[in-house]
C-alpha positions as a printed NumPy array, in Angstrom:
array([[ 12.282,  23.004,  46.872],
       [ 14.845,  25.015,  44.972],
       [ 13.031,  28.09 ,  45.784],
       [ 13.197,  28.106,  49.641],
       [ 10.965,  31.627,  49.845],
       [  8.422,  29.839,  48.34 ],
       [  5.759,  28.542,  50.175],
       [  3.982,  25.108,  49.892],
       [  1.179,  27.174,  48.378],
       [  3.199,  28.722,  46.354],
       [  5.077,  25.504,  44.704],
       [  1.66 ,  23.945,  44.469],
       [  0.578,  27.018,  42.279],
       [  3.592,  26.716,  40.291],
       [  3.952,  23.377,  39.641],
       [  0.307,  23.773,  38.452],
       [  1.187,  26.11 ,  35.927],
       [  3.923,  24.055,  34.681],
       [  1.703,  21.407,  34.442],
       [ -1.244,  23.299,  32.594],
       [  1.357,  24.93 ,  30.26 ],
       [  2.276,  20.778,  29.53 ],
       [  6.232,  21.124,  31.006],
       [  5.671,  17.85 ,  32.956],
       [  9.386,  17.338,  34.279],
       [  9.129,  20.818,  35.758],
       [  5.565,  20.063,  37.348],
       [  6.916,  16.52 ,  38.765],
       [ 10.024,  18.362,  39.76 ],
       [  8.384,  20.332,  41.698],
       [  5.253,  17.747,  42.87 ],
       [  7.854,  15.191,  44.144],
       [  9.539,  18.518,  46.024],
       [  6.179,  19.455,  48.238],
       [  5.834,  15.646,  49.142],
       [  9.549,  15.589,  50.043],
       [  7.854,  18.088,  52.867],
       [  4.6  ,  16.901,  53.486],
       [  4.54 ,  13.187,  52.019],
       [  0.494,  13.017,  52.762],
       [ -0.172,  16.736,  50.681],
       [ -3.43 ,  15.494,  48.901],
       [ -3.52 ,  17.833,  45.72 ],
       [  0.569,  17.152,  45.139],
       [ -0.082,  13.459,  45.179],
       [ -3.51 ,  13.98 ,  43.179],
       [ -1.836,  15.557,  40.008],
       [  1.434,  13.456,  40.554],
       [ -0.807,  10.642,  39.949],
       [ -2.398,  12.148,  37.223],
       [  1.238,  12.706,  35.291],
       [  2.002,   9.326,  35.986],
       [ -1.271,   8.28 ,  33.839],
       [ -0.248,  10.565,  31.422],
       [  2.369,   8.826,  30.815],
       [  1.301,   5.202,  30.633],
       [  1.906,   4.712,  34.122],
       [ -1.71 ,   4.024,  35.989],
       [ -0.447,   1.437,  38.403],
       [  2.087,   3.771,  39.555],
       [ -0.367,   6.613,  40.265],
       [ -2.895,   4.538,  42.594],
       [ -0.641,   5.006,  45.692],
       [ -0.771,   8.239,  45.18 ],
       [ -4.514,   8.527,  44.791],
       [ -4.769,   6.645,  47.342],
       [ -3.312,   9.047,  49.915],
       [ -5.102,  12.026,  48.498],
       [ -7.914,   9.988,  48.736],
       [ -7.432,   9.584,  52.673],
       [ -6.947,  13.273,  52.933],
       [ -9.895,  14.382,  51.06 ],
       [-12.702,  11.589,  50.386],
       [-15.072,  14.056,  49.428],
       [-13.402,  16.018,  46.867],
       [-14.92 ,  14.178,  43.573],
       [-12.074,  14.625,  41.262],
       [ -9.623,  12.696,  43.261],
       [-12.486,   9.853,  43.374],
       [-12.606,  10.015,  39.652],
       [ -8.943,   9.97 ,  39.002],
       [ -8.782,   6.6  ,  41.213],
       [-11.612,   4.779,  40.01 ],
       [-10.184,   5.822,  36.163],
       [ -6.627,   4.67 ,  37.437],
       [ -8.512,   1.253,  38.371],
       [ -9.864,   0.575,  35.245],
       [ -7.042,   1.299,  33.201],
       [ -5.122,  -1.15 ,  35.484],
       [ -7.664,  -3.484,  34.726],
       [ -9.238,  -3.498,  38.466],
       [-12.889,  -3.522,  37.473],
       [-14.544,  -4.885,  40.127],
       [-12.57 ,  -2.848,  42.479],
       [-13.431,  -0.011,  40.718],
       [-17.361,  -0.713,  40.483],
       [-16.627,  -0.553,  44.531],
       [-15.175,   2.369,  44.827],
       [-17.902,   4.144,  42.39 ],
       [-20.173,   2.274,  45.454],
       [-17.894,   4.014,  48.013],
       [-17.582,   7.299,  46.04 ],
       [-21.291,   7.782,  46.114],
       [-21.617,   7.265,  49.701],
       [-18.57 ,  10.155,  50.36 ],
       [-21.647,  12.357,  47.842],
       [-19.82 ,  12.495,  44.709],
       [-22.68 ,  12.922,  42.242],
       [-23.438,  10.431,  39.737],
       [-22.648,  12.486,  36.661],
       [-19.291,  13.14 ,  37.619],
       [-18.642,   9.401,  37.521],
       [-20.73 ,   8.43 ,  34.464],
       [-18.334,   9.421,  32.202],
       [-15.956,   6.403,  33.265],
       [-18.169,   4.234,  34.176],
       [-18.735,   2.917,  30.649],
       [-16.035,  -0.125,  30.472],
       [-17.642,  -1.002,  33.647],
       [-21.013,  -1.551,  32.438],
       [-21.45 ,  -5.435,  30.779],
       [-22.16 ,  -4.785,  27.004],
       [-24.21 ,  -7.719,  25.081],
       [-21.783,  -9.43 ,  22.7  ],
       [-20.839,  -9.62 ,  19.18 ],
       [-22.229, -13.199,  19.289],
       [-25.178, -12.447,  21.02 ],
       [-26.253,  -9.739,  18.226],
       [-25.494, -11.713,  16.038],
       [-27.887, -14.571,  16.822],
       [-30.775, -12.432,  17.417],
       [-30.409, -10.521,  14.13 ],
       [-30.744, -14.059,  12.664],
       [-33.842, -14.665,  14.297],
       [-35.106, -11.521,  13.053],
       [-34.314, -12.493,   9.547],
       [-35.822, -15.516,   9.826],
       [-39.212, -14.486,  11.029],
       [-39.124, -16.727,  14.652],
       [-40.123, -13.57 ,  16.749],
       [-41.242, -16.049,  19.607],
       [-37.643, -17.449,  19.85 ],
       [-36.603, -13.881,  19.287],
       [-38.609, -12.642,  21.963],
       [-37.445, -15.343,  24.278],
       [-33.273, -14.208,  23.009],
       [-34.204, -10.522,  23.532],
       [-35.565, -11.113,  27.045],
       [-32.86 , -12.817,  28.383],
       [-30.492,  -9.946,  27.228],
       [-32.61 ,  -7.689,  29.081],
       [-31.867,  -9.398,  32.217],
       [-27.959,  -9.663,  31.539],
       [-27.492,  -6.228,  30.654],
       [-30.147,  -4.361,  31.667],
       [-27.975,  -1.412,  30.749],
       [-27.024,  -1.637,  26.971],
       [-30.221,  -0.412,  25.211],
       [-29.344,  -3.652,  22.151],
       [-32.07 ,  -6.202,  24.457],
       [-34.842,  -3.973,  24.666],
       [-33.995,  -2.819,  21.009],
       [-34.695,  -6.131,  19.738],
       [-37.45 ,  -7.184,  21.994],
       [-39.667,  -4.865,  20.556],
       [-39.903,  -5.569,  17.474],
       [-39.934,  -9.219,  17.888],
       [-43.395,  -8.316,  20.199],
       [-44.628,  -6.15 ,  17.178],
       [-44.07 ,  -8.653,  14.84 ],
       [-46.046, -10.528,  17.223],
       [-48.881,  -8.122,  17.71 ],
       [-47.969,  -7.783,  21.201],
       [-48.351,  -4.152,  20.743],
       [-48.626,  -2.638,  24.246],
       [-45.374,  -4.693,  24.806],
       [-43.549,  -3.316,  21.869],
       [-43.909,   0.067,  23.057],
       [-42.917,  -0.159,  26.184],
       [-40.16 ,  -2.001,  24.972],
       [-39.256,   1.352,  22.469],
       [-39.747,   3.652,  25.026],
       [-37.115,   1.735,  27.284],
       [-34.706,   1.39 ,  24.699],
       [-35.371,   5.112,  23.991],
       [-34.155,   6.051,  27.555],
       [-31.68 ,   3.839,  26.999],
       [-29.776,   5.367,  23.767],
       [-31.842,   8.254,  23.235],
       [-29.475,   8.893,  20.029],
       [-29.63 ,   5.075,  18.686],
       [-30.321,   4.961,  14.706],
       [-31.775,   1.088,  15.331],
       [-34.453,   2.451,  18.071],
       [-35.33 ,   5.435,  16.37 ],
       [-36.052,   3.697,  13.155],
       [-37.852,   1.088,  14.335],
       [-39.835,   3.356,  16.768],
       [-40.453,   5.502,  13.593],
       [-42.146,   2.779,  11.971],
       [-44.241,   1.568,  14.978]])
């Protein structure tokens, strides 16, 4: 470091500033200084990493999540940092691991849910398609049969069990429908489809 009477402390506190303040040569400066003295520091390589996503650069900040990772598997931040740096690199099963692995270190689940969305299998443009047609064309059975299996390939995007229940209303499978609603409801709470059609229930 420059500074020699700083401490490590010290430099970490600084570079932090820098790097709140958005001077990111001065923060890296200063990062790639502390490592220069202890190469396995966990927070200098954790917001190292982070400038290197900042800057387009996920692949190159792994590595260094990797060791603060190794310091500190329980800190959650530096779990959700790596798992983010995963899926930007395109690393999505290795990343649905790690969220496996993250959990079992006690990271809670709702400081991962917010990137766990490009890891969760979304029905497709096709797929929604299709059943809408159904739907327009008055086959509920067939519909019903469509909606199912979407239910079972994404349990997770609410779009299944917001078409299966109307295709059982339509069918006067009524106790059905509604559980159908109510799981689309917890779901996508927010959803304009679900909402409307559970209006009109």
């Amino acid at each position: 470091m420059s500074d020699t009477s700083l401490t490590v402390d010290q430099a970490l506190l600084r570079a932090i500033e820098h790097h709140r303040a958005g001077r990111m040569p001065e923060a890296e400066k200063i990062y790639r200084a502390i490592l220069q003295l202890q190469p396995n520091h966990p927070d200098a390589n954790h917001n190292l990493g982070l400038l290197a996503v900042k800057v387009g650069k996920p692949e190159a900040a792994l590595p260094l999540f990797n060791v603060a990772l190794a310091a500190h598997p329980e800190e959650p931040q530096f779990w959700v940092s790596f798992i983010d740096a995963q899926i930007r690199t395109g690393q999505l099963d290795a990343a649905r691991q790690s969220i496996v692995m993250a959990k079992a270190y006690g990271v809670m689940e709702e400081k991962l849910r917010a990137i766990e969305g490009p890891l969760v299998p979304t029905v497709s443009r096709d797929d929604q398609l299709q059943i809408v047609e159904l739907y327009r064309q008055k086959r509920f059975a067939e519909m019903e049969v469509s909606a199912r299996d979407l239910t079972q390939r994404y349990p997770a995007d609410s779009f299944g069990w917001e078409t299966l229940a109307p295709a059982l209303k339509n069918q006067k499978k009524f106790t059905e429908a509604n559980a159908a609603y109510h799981k689309a409801l917890d779901l996508a709470p927010d959803s304009a489809m679900t909402l409307v059609n559970f209006a009109e229930y």
